[in-house]
N, C-alpha and C positions, 0 to 999 in steps of 0.2 A: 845599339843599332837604332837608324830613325825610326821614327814612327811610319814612316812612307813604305815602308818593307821589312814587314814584318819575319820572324823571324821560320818560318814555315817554307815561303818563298825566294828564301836567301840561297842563289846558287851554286856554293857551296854545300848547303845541305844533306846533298845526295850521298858528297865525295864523304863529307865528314862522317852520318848514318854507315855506311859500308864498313869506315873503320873500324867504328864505335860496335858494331854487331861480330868483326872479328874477335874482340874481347870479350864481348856481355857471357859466352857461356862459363868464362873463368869467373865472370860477377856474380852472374846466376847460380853459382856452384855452391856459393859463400852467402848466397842469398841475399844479394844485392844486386843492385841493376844504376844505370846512368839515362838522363832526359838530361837534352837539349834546350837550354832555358832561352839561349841569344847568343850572336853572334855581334861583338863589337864593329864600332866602327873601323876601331884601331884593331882588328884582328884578334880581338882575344874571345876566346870560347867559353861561355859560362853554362855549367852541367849544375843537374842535382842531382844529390846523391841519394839513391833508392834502399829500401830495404836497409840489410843489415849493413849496408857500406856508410848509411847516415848517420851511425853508431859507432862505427870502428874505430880503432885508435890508430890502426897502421889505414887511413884511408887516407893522409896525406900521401904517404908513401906510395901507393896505388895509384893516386893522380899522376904523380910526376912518370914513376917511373914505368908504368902501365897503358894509362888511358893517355896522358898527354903524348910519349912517343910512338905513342898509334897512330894516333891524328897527326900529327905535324909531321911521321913517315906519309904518309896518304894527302895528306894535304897541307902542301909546304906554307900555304899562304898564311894559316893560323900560325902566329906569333905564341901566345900562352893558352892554357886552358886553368879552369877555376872552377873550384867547386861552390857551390851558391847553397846551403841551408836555408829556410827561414830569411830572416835578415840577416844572418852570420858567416862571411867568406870560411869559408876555412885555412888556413893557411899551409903551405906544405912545409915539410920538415926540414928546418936547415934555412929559411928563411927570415928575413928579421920581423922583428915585431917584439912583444913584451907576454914572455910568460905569465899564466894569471899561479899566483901563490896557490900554494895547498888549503884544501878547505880542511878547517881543523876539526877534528874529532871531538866529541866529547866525551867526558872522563866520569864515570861514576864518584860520587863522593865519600 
């Protein structure tokens, strides 16, 4: 998103906020929760993920098939949604990218 409109003021906000609180009590439940970081120019929605949902293993799975077809039911115009950590996207499951290797254990001697 520009810097000229920021992402509080973004008129979409309201519609996307609605969606997004349809779901948080299933987030809330599991003791996680979702924030609104930005809305692209290009239409994509980038969340972070709160609580226990910053940790999960199934929280790919949760974006897509959860929190993204909330929002983009409620608000056709967002294209994707993304989860934002830190500096680290997350990726959703089933998408390309490069598995990271097992980290190996150590072995008594």
């Amino acid at each position: 998103m520009s810097a000229t409109a920021p992402v509080l003021e973004h008129p979409l906000l309201p519609r996307i906020e609605q969606a997004l609180d349809g779901i948080r009590p299933y987030l809330e439940a599991d003791g996680g929760n979702v924030r609104v970081l930005d809305i692209t120019d290009d239409m994509v929605l980038r969340l972070e993920l709160l609580g226990a949902c910053g940790t999960c293993p199934m929280s790919p799975m949760t974006l897509k098939a959860g929190v993204e077809e909330s929002v983009k039911r409620a608000v056709p115009e967002i294209r994707s949604v993304e989860a934002v950590n830190g500096n680290a996207t997350l990726q959703p499951a089933g998408q390309e990218g490069r598995p990271q290797p097992p980290t190996p254990v150590p072995t008594p001697n």
